[in-house]
MIMI-68844 format. One record per residue: residue in one letter; z, y, x of N, C-alpha, C in turn; residue number from 0. Coordinates in Angstrom, 1 decimal, padded with zeros to 4 digits. Atoms other than C-alpha are relative to their C-alpha. Example, Ala and Ser with C-alpha at 12.3 -4.5 7.8 and 13.67 -1.06 7.14 Angstrom:
A;000.0;-001.2;000.9;007.8;-004.5;012.3;000.0;001.2;000.9;0
S;000.0;-001.1;-000.9;007.1;-001.1;013.7;000.8;001.1;-000.8;1
//
This chain:
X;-000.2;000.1;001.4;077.7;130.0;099.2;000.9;-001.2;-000.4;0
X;-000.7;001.0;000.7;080.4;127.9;097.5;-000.5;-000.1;-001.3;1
X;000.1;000.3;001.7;080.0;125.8;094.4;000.9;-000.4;-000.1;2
X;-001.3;000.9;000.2;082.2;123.6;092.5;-000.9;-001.3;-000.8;3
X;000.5;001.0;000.6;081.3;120.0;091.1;001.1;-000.8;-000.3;4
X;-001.1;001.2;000.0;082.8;117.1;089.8;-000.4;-001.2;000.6;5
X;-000.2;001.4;-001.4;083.4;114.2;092.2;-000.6;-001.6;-001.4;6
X;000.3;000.9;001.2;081.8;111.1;089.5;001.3;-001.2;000.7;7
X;-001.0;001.4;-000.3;084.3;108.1;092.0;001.6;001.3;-001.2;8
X;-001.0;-000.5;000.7;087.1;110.4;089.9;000.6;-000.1;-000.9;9
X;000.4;000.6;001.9;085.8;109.8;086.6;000.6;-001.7;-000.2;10
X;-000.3;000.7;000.0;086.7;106.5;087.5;001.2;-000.4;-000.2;11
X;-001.1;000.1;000.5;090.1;107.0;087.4;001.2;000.9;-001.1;12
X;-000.2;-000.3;001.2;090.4;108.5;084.4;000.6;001.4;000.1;13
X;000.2;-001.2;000.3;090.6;111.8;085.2;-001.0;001.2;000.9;14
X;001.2;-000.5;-000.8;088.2;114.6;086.3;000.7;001.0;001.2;15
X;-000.2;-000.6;-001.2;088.7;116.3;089.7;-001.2;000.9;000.8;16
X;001.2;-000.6;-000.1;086.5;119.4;090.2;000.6;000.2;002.0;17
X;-000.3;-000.2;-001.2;085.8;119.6;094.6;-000.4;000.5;000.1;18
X;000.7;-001.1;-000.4;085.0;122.2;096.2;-000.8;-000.3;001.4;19
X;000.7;000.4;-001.0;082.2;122.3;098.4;-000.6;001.4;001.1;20
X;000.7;-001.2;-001.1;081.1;124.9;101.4;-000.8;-000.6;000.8;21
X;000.8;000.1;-001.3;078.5;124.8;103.6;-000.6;-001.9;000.1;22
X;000.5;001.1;000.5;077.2;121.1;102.3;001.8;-000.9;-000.1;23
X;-001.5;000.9;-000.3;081.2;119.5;103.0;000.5;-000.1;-001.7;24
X;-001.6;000.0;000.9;083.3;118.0;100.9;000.5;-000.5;-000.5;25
X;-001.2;000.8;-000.4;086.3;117.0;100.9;001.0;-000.9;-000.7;26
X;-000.2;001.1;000.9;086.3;113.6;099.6;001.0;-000.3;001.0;27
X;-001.5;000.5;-000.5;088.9;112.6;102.4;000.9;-000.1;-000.2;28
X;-001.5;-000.6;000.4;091.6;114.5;101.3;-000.1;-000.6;-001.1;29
X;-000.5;000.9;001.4;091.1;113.2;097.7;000.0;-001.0;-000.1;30
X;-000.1;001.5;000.1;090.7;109.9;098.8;001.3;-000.2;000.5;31
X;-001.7;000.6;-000.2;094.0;110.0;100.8;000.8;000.5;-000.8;32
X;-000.7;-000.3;001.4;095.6;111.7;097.8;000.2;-000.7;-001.1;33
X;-000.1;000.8;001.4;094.8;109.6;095.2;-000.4;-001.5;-000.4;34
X;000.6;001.6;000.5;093.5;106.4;095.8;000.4;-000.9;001.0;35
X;-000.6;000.6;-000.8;095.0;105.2;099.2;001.3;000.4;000.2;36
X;-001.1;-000.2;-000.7;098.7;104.5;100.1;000.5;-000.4;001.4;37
X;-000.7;000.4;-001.3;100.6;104.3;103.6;001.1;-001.1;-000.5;38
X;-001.0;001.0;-000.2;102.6;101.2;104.1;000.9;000.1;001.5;39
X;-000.5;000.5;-001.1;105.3;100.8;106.4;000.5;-001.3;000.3;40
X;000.2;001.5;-000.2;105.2;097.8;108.8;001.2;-000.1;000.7;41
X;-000.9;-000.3;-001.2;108.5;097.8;110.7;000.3;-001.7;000.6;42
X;-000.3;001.1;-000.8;110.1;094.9;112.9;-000.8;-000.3;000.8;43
X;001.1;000.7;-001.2;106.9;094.0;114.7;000.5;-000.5;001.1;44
X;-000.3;000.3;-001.8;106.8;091.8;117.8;-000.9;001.1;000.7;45
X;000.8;-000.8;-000.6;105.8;093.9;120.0;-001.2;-000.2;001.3;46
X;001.6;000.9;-000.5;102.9;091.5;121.4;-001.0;000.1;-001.4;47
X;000.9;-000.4;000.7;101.5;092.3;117.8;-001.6;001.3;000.1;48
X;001.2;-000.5;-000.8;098.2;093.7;118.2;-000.7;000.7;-001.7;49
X;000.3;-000.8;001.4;096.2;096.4;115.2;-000.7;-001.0;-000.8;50
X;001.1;000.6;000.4;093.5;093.7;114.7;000.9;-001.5;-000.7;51
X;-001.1;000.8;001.0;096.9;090.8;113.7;000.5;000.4;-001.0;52
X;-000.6;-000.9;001.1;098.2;093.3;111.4;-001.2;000.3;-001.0;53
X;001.6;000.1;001.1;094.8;093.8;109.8;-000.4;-001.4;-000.7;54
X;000.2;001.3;000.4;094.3;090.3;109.4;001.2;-000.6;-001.0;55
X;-001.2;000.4;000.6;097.8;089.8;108.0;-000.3;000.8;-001.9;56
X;000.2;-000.7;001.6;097.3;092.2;105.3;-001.4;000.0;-000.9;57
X;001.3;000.4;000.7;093.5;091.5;104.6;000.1;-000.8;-001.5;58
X;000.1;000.8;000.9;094.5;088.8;102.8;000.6;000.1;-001.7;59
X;-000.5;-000.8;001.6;095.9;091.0;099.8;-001.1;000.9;-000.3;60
X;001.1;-001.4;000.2;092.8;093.6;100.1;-000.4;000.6;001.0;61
X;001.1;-000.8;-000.9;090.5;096.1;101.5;001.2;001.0;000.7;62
X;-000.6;-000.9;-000.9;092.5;097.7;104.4;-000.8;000.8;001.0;63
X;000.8;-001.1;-000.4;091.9;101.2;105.3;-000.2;000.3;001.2;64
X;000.2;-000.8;-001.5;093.2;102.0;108.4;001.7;-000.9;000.5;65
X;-001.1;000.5;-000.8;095.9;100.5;111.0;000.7;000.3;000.9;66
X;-000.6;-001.0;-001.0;098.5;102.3;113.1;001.0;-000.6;000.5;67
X;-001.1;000.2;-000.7;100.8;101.0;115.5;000.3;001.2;000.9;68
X;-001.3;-001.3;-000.5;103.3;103.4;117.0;000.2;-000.4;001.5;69
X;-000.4;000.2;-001.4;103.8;103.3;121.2;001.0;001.0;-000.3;70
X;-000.7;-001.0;-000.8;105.9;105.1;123.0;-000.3;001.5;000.8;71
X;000.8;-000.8;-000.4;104.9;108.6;123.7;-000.3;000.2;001.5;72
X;-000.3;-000.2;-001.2;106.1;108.3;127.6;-000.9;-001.2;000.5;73
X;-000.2;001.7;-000.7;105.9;104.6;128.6;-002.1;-000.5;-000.7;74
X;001.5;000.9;000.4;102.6;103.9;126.1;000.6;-001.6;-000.4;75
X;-000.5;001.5;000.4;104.8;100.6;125.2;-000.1;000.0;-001.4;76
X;-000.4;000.1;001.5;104.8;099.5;121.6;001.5;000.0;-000.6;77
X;-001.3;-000.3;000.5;107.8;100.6;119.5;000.2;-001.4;-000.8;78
X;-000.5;001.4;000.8;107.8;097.4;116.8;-000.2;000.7;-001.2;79
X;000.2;-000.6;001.4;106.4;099.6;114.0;-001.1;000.9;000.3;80
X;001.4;-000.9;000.1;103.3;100.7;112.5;-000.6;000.5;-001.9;81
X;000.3;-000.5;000.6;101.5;102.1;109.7;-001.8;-000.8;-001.4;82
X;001.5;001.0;000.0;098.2;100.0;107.3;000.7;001.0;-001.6;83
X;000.5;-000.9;001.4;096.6;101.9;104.3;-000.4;-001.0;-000.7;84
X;000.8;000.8;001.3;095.5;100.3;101.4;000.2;000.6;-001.1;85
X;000.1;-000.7;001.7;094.5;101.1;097.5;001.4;-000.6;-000.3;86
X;-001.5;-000.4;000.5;097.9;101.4;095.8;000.1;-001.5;-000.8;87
X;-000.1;001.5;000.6;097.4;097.9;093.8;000.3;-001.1;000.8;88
X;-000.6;000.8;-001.5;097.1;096.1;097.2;000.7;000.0;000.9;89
X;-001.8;-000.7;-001.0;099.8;098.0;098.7;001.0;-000.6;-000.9;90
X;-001.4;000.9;000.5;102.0;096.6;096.4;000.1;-000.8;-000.3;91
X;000.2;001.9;000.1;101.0;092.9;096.0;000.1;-000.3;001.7;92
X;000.0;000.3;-001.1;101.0;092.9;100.0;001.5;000.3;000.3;93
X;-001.2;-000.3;-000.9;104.4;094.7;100.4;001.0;-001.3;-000.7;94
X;000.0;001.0;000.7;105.3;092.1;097.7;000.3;-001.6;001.1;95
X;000.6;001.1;-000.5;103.7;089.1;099.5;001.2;-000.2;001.2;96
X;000.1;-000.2;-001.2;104.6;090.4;103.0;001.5;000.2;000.2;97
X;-001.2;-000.5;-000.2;108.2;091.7;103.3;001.1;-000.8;000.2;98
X;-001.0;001.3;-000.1;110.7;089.4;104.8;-000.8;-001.4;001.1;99
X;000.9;001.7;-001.0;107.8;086.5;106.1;000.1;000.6;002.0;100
X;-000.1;000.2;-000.7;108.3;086.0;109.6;-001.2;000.1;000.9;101
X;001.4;-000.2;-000.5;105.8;087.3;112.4;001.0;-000.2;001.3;102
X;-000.6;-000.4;-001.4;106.8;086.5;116.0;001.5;-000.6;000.0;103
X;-001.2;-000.2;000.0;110.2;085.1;115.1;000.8;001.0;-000.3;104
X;-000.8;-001.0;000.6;111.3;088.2;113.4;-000.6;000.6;-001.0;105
X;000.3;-000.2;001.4;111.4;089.0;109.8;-000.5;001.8;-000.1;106
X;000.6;-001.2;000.7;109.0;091.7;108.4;000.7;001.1;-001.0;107
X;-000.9;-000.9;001.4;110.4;094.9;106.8;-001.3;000.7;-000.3;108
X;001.3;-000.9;000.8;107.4;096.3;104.6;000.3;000.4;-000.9;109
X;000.1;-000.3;001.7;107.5;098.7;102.0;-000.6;001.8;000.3;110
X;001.0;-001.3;000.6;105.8;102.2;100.7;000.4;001.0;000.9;111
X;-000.5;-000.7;-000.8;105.9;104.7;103.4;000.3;001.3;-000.4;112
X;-000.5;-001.5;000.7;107.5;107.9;103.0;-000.6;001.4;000.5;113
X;000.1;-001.3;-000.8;106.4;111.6;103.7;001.0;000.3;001.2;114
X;-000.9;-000.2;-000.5;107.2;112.6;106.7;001.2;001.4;-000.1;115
X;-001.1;-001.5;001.1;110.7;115.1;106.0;-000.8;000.8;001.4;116
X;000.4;-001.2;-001.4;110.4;118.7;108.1;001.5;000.2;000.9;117
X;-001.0;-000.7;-000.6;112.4;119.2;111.0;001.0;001.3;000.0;118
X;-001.0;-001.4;000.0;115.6;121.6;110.5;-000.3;000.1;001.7;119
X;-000.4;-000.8;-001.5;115.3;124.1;113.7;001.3;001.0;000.2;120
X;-001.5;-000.6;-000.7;118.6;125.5;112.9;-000.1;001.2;000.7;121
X;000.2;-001.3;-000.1;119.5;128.8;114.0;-000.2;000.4;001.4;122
X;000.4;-000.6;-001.8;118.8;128.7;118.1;-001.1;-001.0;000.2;123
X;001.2;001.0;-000.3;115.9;127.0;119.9;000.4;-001.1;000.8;124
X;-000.7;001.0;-000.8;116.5;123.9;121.4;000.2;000.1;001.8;125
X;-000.5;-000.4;-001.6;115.8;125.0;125.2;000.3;001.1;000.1;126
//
């Protein structure tokens, strides 16, 4: 049986958002990464930076969601760029704060991360 209800954290931001629920689920995730958390990109990193320095870096603007540094899919080495969620207010007083200051001897590039685009495959396959 499906219902439908309204989410009441919704109400809170001033508009109502009916979710749909099956089977007890539902899927506050998606609406939380839709509407209330943004991705930050963290680029330059040393790449002795660690998820739990990067957490602590941006703590100090807000409640951070989640923390992603980027390896290398082969090697497993860190690339020098990663990924930290936060509510959309503290995402932009941190990218603010943060962008430019010096981590490791090399200046921070932080700002609002972008969808990723979709790969053109063009009209042959690559192998």
């Amino acid at each position: 049986m499906t219902e439908v209800r309204e989410t009441p954290r919704a109400l809170l931001y001033g508009f109502s958002i009916k979710t749909l629920t099956s089977n007890g689920r539902v899927f506050y995730y998606l609406l939380r990464y839709m509407f209330m958390s943004k991705s930050i990109y963290v680029g330059n990193l040393p790449f002795s930076a660690t998820e739990d320095e990067v957490r602590e870096m941006f703590e100090a603007h807000g409640e951070v969601q989640s923390v992603k540094l980027i390896a290398d899919r082969d090697t497993g080495r860190p690339r020098g760029f990663g990924f930290v969620e936060m509510e959309q207010a503290e995402a932009e007083a941190a990218i603010k704060a943060l962008n430019g200051v010096e981590s490791g001897g090399r200046p921070l590039r932080i700002n609002m991360a972008e969808d990723k685009k979709p790969r053109a495959t063009g009209g042959r396959s690559r192998w």
